[in-house]
TIDOKE-207446 format. One line per 10 residues: number of its first residue (from 0); their letters; for each residue x, y, z of C-alpha. Coordinates in nm, 2 decimals. Layout:
NUM = A = X,Y,Z; ...
***
This chain:
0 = XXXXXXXXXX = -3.52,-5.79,15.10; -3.34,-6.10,15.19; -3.50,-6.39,15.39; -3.36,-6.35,15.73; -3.07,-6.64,15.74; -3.21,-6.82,16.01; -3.49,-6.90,15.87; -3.47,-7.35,15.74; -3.43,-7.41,15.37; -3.72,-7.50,15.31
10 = XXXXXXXXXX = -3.89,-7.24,15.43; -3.70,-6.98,15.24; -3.80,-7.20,14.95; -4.15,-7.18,15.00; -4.09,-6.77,15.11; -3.96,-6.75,14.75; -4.27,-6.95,14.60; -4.50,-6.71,14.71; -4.34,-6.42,14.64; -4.33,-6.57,14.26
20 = XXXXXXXXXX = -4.71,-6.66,14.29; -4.77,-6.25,14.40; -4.60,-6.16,14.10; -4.79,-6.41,13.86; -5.11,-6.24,14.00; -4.98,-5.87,13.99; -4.87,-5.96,13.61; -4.98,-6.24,13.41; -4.83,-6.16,13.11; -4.45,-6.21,13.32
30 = XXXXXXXXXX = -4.59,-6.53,13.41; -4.49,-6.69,13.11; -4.38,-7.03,13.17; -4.03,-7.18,13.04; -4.02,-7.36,12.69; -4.13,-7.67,12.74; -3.85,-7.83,12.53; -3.60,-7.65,12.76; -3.40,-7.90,12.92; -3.43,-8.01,13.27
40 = XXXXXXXXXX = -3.15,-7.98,13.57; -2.98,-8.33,13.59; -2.68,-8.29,13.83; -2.36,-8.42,13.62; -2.19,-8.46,14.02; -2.30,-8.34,14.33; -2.08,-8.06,14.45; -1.99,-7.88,14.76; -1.80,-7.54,14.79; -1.92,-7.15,14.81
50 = XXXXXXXXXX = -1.98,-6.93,14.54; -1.89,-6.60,14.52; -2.09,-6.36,14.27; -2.11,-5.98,14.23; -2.19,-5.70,13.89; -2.56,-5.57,13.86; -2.76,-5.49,14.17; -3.07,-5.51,14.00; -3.02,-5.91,13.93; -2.96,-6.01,14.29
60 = XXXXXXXXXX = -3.29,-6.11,14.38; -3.27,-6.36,14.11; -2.98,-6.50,14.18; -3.06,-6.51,14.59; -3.38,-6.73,14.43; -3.17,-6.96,14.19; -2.91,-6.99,14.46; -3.14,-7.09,14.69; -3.35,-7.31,14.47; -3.02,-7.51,14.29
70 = XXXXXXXXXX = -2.91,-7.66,14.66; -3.25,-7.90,14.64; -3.06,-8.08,14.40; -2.65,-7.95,14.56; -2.71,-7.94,14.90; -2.32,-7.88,14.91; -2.34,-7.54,14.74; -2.38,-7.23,14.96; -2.32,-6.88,14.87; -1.98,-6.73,14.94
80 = XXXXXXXXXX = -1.84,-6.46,15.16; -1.87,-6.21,14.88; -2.17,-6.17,14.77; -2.15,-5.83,14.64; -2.40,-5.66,14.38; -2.29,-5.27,14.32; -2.38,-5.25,13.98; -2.26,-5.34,13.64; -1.98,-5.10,13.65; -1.80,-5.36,13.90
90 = XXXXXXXXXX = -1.85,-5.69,13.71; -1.54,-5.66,13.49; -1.30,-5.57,13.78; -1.44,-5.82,14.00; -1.38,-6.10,13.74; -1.05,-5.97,13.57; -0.91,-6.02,13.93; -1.10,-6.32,14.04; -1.26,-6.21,14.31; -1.57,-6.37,14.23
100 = XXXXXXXXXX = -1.68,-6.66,14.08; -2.00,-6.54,13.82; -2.09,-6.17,13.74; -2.47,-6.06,13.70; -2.45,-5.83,13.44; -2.78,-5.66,13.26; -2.56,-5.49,12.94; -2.28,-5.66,12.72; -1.95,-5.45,12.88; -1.79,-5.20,12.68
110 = XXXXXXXXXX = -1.49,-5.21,12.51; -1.32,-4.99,12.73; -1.42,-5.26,13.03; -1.27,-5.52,12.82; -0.94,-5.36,12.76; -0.75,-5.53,13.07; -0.83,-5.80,13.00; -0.59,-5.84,12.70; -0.33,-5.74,12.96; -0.43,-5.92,13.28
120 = XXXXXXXXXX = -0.47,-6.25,13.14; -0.21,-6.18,12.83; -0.09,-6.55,12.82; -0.38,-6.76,12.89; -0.59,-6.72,12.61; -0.85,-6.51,12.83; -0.93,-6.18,12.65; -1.28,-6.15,12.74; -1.50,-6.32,13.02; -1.73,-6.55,12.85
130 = XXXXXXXXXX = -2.04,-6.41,12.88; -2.40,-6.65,12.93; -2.75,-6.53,12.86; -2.97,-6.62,13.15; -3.30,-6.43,13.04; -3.43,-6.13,12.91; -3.56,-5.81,13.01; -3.83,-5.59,12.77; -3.64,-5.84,12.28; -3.29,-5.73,12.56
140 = XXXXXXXXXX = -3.08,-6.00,12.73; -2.95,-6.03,13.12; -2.63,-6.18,13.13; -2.40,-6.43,13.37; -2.00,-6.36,13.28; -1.71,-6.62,13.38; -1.37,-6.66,13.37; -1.33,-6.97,13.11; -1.01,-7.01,12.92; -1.02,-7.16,12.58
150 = XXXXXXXXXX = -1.07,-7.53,12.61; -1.10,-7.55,12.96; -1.35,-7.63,13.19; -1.56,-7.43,13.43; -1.47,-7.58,13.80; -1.78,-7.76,13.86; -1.94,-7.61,14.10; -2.00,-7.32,13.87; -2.09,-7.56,13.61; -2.40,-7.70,13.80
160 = XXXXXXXXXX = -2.52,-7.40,13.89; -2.49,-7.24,13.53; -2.67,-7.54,13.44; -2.91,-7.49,13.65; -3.00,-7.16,13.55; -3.03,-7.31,13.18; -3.27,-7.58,13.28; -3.62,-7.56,13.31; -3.60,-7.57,13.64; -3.39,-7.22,13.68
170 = XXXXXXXXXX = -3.59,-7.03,13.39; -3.87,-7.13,13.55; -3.81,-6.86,13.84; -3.71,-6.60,13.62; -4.07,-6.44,13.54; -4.12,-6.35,13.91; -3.87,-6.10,13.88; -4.00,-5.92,13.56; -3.79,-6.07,13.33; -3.87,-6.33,13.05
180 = XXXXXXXXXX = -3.74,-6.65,13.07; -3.47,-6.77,12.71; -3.60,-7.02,12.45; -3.51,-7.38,12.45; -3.24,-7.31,12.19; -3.10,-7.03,12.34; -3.08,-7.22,12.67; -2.89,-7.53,12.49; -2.64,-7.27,12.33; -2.54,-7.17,12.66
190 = XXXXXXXXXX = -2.52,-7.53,12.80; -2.29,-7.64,12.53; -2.09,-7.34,12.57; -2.04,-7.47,12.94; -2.01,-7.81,12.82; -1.64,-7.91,12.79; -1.39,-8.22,12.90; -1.31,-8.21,13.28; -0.97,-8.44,13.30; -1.01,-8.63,13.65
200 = XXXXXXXXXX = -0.75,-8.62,13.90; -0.57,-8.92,14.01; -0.68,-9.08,14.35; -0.32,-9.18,14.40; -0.17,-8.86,14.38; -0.01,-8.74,14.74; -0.10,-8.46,14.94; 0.13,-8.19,15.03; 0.29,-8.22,15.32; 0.58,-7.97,15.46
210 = XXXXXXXXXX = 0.88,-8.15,15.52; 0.97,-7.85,15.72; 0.92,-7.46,15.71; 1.08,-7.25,15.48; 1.19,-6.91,15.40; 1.32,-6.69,15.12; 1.20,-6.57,14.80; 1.13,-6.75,14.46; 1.22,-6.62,14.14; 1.02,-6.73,13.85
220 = XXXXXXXXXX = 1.04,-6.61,13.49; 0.89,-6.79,13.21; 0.57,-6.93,13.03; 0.34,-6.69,12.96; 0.05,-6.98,12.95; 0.14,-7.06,13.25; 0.09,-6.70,13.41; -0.24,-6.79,13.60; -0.12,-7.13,13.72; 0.22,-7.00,13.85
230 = XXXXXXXXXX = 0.04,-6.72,14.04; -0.25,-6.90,14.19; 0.06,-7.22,14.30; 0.20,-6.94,14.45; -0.07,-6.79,14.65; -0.23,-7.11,14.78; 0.16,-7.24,14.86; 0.19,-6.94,15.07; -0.11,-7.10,15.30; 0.12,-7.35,15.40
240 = XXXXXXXXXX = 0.51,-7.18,15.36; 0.44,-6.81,15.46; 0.76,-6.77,15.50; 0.79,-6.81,15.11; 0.78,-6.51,14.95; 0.79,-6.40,14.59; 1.18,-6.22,14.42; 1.22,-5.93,14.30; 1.13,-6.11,13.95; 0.80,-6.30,13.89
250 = XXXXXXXXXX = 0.73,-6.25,13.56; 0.58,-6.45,13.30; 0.58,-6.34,12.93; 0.69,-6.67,12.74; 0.90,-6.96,12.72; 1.18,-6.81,12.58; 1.23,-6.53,12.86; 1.26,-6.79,13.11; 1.50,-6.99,12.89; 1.70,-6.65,12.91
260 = XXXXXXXXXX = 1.64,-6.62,13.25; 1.77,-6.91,13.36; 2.13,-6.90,13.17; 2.17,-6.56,13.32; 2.10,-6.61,13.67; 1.83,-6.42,13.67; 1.52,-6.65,13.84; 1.52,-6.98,14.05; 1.29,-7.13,13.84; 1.16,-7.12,13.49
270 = XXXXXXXXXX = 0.82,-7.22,13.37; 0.84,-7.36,13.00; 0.53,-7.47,12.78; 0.74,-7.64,12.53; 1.04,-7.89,12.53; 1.40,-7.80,12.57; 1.56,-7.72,12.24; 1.91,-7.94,12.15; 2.07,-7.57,12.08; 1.91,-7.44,12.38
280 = XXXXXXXXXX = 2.04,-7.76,12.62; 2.40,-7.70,12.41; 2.42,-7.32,12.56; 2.31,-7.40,12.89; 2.60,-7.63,12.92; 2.82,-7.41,12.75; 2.69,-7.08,12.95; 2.66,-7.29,13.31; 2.91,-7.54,13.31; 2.89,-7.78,13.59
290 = XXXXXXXXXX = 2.58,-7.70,13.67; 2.28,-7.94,13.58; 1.93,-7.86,13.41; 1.67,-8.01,13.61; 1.35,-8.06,13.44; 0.99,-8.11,13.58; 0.75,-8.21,13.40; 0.43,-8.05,13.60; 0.11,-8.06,13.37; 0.01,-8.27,13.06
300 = XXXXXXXXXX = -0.01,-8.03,12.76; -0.38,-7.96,12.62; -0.56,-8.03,12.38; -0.78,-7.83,12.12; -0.69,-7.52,12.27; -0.54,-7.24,12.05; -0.20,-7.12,12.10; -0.12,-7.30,12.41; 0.11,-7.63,12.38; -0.17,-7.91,12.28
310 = XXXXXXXXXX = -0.14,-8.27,12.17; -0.06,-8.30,11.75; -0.26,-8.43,11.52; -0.19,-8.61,11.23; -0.38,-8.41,10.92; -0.44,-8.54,10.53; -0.70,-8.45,10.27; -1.05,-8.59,10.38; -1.11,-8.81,10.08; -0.75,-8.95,10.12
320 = XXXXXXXXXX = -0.86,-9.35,10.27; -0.61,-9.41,10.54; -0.71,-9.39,10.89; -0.44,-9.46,11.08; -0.06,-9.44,11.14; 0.21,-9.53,11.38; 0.49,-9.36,11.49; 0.76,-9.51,11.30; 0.58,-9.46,10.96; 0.57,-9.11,11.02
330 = XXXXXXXXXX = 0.93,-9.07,11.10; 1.00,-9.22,10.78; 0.78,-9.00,10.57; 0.91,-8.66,10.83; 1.31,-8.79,10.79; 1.52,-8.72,10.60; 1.60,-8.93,10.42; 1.25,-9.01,10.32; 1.18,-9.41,10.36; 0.81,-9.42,10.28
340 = XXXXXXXXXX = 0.72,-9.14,9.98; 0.46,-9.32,9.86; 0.08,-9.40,9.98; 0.11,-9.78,9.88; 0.38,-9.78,10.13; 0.14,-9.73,10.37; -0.11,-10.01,10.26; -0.29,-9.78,10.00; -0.37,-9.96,9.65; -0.54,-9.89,9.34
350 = XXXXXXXXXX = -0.47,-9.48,9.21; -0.34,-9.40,9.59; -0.07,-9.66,9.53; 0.22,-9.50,9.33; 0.10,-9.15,9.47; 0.36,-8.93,9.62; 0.35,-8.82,9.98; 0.32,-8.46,9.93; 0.48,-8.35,10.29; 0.34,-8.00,10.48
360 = XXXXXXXXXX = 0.50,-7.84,10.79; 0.49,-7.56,10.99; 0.82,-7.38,10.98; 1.08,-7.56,11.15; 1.19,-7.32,11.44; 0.80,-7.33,11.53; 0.74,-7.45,11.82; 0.51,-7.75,11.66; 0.77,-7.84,11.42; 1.06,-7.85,11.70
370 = XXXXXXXXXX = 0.80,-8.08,11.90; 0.76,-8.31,11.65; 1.16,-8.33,11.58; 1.20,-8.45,11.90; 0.92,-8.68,11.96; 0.92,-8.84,11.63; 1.22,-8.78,11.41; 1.45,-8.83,11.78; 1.60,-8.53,11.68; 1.70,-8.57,11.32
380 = XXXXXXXXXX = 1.65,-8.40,11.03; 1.36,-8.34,10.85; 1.25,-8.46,10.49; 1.43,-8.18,10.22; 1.11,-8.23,10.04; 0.85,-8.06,10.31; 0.69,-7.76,10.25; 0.72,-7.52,10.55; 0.43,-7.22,10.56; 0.25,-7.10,10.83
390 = XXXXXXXXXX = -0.04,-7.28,11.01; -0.34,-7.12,10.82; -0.14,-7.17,10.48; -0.08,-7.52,10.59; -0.40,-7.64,10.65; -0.51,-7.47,10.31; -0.28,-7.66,10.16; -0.39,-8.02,10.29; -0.74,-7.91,10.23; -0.65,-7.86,9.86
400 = XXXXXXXXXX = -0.44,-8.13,9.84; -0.59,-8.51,9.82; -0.18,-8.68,9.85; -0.09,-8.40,10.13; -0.03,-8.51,10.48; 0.08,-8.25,10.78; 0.09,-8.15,11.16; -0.05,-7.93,11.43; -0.26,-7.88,11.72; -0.62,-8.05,11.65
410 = XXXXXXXXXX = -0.77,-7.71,11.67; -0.58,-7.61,11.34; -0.80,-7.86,11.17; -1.13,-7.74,10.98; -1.31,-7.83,10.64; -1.13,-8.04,10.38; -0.87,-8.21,10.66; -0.92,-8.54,10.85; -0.69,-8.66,11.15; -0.53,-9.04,11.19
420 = XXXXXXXXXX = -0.55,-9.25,11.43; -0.19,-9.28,11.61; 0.00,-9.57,11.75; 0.31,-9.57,11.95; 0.40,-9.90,11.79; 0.29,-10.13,11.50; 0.12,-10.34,11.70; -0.12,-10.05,11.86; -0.33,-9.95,11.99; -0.46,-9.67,11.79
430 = XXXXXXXXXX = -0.54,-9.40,11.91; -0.77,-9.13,11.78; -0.71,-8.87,11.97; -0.97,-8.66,12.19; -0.98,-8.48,12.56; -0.98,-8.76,12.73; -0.68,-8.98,12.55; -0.47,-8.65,12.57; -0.59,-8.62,12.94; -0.50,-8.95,13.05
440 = XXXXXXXXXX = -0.16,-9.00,12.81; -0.25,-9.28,12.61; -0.25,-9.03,12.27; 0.13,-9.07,12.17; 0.15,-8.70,12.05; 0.04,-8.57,12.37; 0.36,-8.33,12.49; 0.43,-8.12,12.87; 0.42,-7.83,13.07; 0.78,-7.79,13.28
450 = XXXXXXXXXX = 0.93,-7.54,13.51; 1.31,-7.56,13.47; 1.58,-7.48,13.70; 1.96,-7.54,13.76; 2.13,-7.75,14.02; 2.46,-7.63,14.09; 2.77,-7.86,14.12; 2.73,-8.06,14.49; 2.44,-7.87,14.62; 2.12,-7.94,14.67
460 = XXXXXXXXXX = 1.79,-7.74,14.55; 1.74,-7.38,14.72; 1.48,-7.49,14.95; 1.22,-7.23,14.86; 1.22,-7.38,14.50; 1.24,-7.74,14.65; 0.92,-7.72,14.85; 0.71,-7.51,14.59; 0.79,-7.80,14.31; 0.65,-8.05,14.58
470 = XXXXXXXXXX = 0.35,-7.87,14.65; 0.30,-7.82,14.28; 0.38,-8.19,14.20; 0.11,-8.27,14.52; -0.26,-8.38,14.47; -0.34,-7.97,14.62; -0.12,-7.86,14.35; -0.25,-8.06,14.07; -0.58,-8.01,14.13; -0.63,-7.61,13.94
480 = XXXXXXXXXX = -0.45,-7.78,13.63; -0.78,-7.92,13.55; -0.93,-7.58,13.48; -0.62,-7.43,13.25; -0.65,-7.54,12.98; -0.43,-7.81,13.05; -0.44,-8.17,13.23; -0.30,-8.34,13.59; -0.04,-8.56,13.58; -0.06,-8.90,13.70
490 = XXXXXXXXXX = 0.02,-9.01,14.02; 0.32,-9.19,13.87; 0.43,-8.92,13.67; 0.43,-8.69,13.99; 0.60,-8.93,14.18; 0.89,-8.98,13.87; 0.90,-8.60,13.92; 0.96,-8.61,14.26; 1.27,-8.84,14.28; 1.40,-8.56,14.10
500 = XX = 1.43,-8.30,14.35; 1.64,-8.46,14.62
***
């Protein structure tokens, strides 16, 4: 049963030391201790918040005892409202529809479980929950599951207490509820699974504050990456507008529907992971004319994260010497025409000297390719002499290729490619791109999330729309970006965005 609540920390902890001492006597052979090379708990932060956890019944006692034993080192953390263990049969729904934070489950789930998924979190690059060994029970392993999108980070109060549980510390507890704790390896497997970039979030951005209260209802169609971003600004915007409420459309099944939507009259707002097209800025003038496209710039794009709009990387053979490149010497090897076809052009000598520049692309209407257009070439044409295939031919070919050089999202690269360090100008810096030089901006290829909408001639911005940009441009809004996949803007940026709405 559950120590009584209002018994002191402490002694709950020592209620729980005993009761693992019974068991060691009861069993000895349970009373295994942890691997010695497991690793211990050092606290990355401290933390505060609740968390919420529900799935197998049968694992509640040990999580009541790691919850209880993580707050000596996060005294901040405290167990949440729901707290809910019905059985594994529950995990899966409980997660698919975030209503709790980690599932305890004792079984992998099925394949029927997992089939929501696909559809619940169709845009974001969730299929499955990511699921954690924490022990084992009788060769047969005990599971935590999470919500964790490709490339993105756990919010960090789950973090430490995952962490926790994969120190020596946590598997320490484990044998005094019959189960054996992991091995050191398996327990750094999980940690580095756990273990990826959390972008920090700009001290200067503002809060939000209602200029007044609002009503109506927001139309949104759009992004299909940006699904669980748009829904949770939304529901936490609602806190603070209620009279907000969402139209008849709220959709979010990719860039290109919003696009749509938003020539038709059909939503108020349109969230876009990509840049606006020249063709597609040319028919919303021609469709809508009069009316002005206002764009927002509301998250930094990614990177390393497949499928999702990500900073682009520079890719050539891995035995091919250069290192680095700037901006204007890849427009003149992308444009057309080609002013640097040669390595020596680019400070190569000996055999690399006379060799041709042996240019790969994705096709040009990808998404990548259009990018790239418009960041590098300014929107000119591209080099006749590029070979377009699709991403998994592309990289092949550089791979193969020791005078190739190409583009796309740093996760397209594997064996046989190395990236270049970029520079926005000749006289640097370089950058070499990672997490935290996408995350902060400084990585010249680093592109946008927007939301899109249109400003009709002498009118300002329905009001509805008006105050949910703010709140999504505010310090409260920026702050679940860090967990998507994506990255905050800068207070600067926000504020640039701002000035755009009145």
């Amino acid at each position: 049963m559950p120590v009584p609540s209002t018994l002191s920390y402490r002694t709950r902890l020592r209620s729980l030391a005993m009761a693992a001492a019974a068991a060691m006597l009861l069993n000895p052979g349970a009373a295994r201790a942890a691997d010695p090379a497991m690793p211990r708990y050092a606290p990355e932060q401290q933390v505060a918040g609740a968390i919420d956890s529900g799935g197998d019944a049968g694992m509640r006692a040990l999580l009541d005892t790691w919850m209880e034993a993580v707050r000596k080192h996060q005294p901040g953390l405290k167990r949440g409202t729901r707290w809910e263990h019905r059985g594994d049969a529950t995990a899966v729904g409980e997660l698919m529809f975030e209503r709790t934070d980690i599932a305890a489950m004792s079984r992998l789930p099925t394949a029927a479980e997992l089939s929501p998924y696909a559809h619940q979190f169709h845009g974001d690059m969730m299929k499955t929950p990511l699921m954690l060994q924490v022990a084992h029970r009788a060769s047969k392993p005990i599971y935590v599951a999470v919500n964790k999108r490709a490339g993105a980070p756990l919010p960090q109060r789950v973090k430490e207490l995952l962490a926790f549980i994969l120190s020596q510390e946590g598997q320490a507890l484990v044998p005094a509820h019959g189960y054996q704790p992991l091995a050191a390896q398996e327990a750094l497997e999980g940690r580095a699974r756990i273990a990826e970039y959390l972008a920090p979030l700009d001290p200067g951005l503002a809060p939000y504050a209602a200029s007044r209260p609002v009503q109506g209802r927001l139309r949104s169609v759009g992004s299909d990456g940006m699904k669980t971003l748009m829904d949770r600004w939304m529901r936490e915007f609602r806190r603070v507008q209620p009279g907000v409420l969402t139209g008849e459309r709220w959709e979010h099944f990719g860039t290109m529907n919003g696009f749509h939507a938003l020539i038709a009259g059909e939503t108020d707002i349109a969230p876009m992971g990509r840049e606006i097209w020249p063709d597609e800025l040319a028919t919303f003038r021609s469709t809508r004319p009069g009316s002005e496209l206002v764009e927002i710039r509301v998250a930094r794009g990614g990177f390393n994260t497949p499928q999702r709009t990500t900073a682009q990387a520079i890719f050539v053979h891995q035995d091919n010497p250069l290192e680095r490149i700037t901006l204007d010497q890849l427009r003149g090897i992308l444009g057309q025409p080609q002013a640097i076809a040669t390595w020596g052009q680019l400070g190569l000598t000996g055999d690399w000297a006379a060799r041709p520049i042996q240019v790969y692309t994705p096709p040009s209407a990808a998404p990548n390719s259009m990018s790239m257009q418009m960041m590098v070439l300014r929107s000119g044409p591209w080099n006749a002499g590029a070979r377009p295939g699709s991403i998994a031919d592309t990289a092949k070919a550089i791979a193969r290729d020791p005078a190739a050089l190409g583009f796309g999202g740093f996760e397209e690269g594997g064996p046989g490619l190395k990236t270049l360090a970029v520079a926005g100008s000749a006289g640097g810096p370089f950058i070499a791109g990672t997490s935290a030089d996408a995350a902060s901006g400084r990585y010249p290829l680093t592109r946008y999330m927007y939301i899109r909408l249109s400003r009709e001639p002498g009118q300002p911005l329905p009001a509805p729309a008006r105050e949910f940009l703010r709140y999504v441009l505010s310090a409260q809004g920026q702050e679940p970006i860090r967990y998507s996949g994506y990255f905050p803007l800068s207070a600067a940026e926000a504020r640039a965005e701002l000035a755009k709405l009145d």
